[in-house]
C-alpha positions as CSV (number, residue, x, y, z in Angstrom):
1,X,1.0,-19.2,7.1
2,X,3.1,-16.4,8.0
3,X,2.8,-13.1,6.6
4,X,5.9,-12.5,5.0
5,X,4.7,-9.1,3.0
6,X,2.5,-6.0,3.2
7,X,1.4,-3.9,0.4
8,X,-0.1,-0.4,0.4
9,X,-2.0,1.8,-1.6
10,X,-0.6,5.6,-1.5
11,X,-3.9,7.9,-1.5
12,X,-5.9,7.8,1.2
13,X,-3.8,5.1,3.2
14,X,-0.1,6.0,3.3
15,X,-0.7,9.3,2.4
16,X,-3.3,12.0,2.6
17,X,-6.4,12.3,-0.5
18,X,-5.5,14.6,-3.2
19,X,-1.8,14.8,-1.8
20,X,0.5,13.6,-4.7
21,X,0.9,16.1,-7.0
22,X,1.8,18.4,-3.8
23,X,4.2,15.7,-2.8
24,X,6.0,15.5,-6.3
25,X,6.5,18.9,-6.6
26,X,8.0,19.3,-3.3
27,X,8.4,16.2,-1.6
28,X,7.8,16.3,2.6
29,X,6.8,13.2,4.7
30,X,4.2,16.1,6.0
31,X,1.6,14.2,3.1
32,X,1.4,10.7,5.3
33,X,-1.2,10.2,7.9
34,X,0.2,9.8,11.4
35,X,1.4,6.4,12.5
36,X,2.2,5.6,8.3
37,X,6.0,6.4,9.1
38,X,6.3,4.4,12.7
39,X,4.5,1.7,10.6
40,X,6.7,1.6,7.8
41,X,9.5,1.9,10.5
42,X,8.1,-1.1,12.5
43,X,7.3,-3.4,9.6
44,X,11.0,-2.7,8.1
45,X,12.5,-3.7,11.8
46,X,10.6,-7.0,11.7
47,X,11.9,-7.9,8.2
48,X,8.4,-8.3,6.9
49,X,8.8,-7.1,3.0
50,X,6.9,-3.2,2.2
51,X,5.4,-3.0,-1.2
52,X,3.6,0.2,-2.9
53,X,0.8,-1.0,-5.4
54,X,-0.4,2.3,-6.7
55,X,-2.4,4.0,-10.0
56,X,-0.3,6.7,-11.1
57,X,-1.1,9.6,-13.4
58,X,2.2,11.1,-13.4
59,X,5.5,9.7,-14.1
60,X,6.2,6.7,-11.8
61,X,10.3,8.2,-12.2
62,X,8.9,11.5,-10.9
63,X,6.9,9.9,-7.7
64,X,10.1,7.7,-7.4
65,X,12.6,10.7,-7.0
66,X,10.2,12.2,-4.5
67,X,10.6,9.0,-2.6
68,X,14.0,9.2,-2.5
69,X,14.3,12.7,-1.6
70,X,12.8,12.1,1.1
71,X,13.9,9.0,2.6
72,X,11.0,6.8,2.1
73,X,12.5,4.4,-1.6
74,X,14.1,2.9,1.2
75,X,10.9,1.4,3.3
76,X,9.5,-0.4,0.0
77,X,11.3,-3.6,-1.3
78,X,8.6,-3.6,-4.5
79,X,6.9,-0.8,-6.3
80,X,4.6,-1.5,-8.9
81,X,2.1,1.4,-10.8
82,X,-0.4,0.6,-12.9
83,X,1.8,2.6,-16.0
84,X,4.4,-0.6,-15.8
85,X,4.0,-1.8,-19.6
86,X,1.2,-4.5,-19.6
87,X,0.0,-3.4,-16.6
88,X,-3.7,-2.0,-15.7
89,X,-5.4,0.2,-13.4
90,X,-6.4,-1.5,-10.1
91,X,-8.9,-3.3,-9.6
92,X,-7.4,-5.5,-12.8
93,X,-5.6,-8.1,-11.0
94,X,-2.5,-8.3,-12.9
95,X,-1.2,-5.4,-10.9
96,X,-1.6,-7.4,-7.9
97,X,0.1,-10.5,-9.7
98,X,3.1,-8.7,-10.6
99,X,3.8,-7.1,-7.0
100,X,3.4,-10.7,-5.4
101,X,5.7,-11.6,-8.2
102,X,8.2,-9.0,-8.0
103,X,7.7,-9.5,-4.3
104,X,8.5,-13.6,-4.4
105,X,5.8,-14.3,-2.5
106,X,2.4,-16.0,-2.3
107,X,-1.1,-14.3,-1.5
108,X,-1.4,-16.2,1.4
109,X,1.7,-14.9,2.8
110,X,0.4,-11.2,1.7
111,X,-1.9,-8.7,3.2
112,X,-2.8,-5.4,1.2
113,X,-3.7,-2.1,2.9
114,X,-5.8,0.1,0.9
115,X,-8.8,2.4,1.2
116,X,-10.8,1.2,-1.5
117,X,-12.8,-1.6,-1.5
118,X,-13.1,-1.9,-5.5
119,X,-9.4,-1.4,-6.1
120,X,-7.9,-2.2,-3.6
121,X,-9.5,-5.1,-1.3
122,X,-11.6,-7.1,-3.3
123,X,-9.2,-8.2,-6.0
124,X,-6.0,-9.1,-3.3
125,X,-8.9,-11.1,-1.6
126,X,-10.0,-13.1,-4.9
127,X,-6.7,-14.0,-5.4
128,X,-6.2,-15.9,-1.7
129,X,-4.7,-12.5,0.1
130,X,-5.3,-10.8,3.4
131,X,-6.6,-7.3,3.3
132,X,-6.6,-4.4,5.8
133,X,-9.0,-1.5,4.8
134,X,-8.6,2.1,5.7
135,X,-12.3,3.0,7.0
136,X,-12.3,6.4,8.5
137,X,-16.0,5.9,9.3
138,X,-15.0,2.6,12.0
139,X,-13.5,4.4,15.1
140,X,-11.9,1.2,16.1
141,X,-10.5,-1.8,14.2
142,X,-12.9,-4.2,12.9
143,X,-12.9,-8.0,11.7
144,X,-15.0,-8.3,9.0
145,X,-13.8,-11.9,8.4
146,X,-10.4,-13.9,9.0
147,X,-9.1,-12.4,5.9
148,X,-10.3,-8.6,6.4
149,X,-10.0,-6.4,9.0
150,X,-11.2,-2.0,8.9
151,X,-9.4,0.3,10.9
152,X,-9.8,4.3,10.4
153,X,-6.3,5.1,9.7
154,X,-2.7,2.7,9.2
155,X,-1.9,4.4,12.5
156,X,-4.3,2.2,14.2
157,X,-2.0,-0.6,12.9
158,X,0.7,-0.5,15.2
């Protein structure tokens, strides 16, 4: 099957650890990890969907309008934070659901990017998804199996 959508995690994927509440206050592309913008670019070019699955504790219209300001609202086709009404914190898989949802697509036409294995990997995986973890620790890309692969950083994706 082809994959037809990629999701990512902010923290410690797209963007920097411990960057957001810098990046709401005063937004600058400067909080993403090299490659993440030539990535988004490059997916977006290909017309493979972008989606941003992330646990928020600030306002999801305040992380929104930092998106905008910069540019980058227009790279993701779905957003979905954990503070949607009936929504959880990831690793609760209804997050995932309603991205894939939101996002018309299967998990076998999905992959999800994240750092975390916990939050991020292990659930997309349960539910028939692909799944790229951010490893800093690999120096080079890794297949784990045919549904996971570790790289160090998303700029190792392109």
């Amino acid at each position: 099957m082809t994959i037809r959508f990629v999701f990512f995690d902010w923290g410690s994927t797209l963007a920097r650890p411990r960057t957001r509440a810098q990046f709401i206050r005063t937004p600058s592309k400067d909080v993403l990890y090299p490659g993440a913008m030539s990535l988004l670019r490059t997916l977006k070019r290909q017309g493979i969907g972008i989606g941003l699955i992330s646990n928020m504790q600030y306002s999801p219209s305040s992380m929104n309008k930092a998106l905008r300001q910069v540019g980058l609202d227009r790279y993701f086709d779905v957003i979905v934070y954990n503070t949607t009404p009936g929504l959880c914190k990831k690793p609760c898989t209804a997050i995932f659901k309603k991205a894939l949802t939101k996002a018309s697509v299967s998990p076998h036409e999905a992959i999800m990017v994240g750092n975390s294995v916990d939050k991020d990997i292990v659930p997309f995986l349960r539910l028939g998804g692909k799944a790229i973890h951010i490893d800093p620790i690999y120096t080079r890309p890794h297949q784990i199996t045919n549904n996971l692969i570790v790289v160090p950083n998303v700029g190792h994706l392109l």
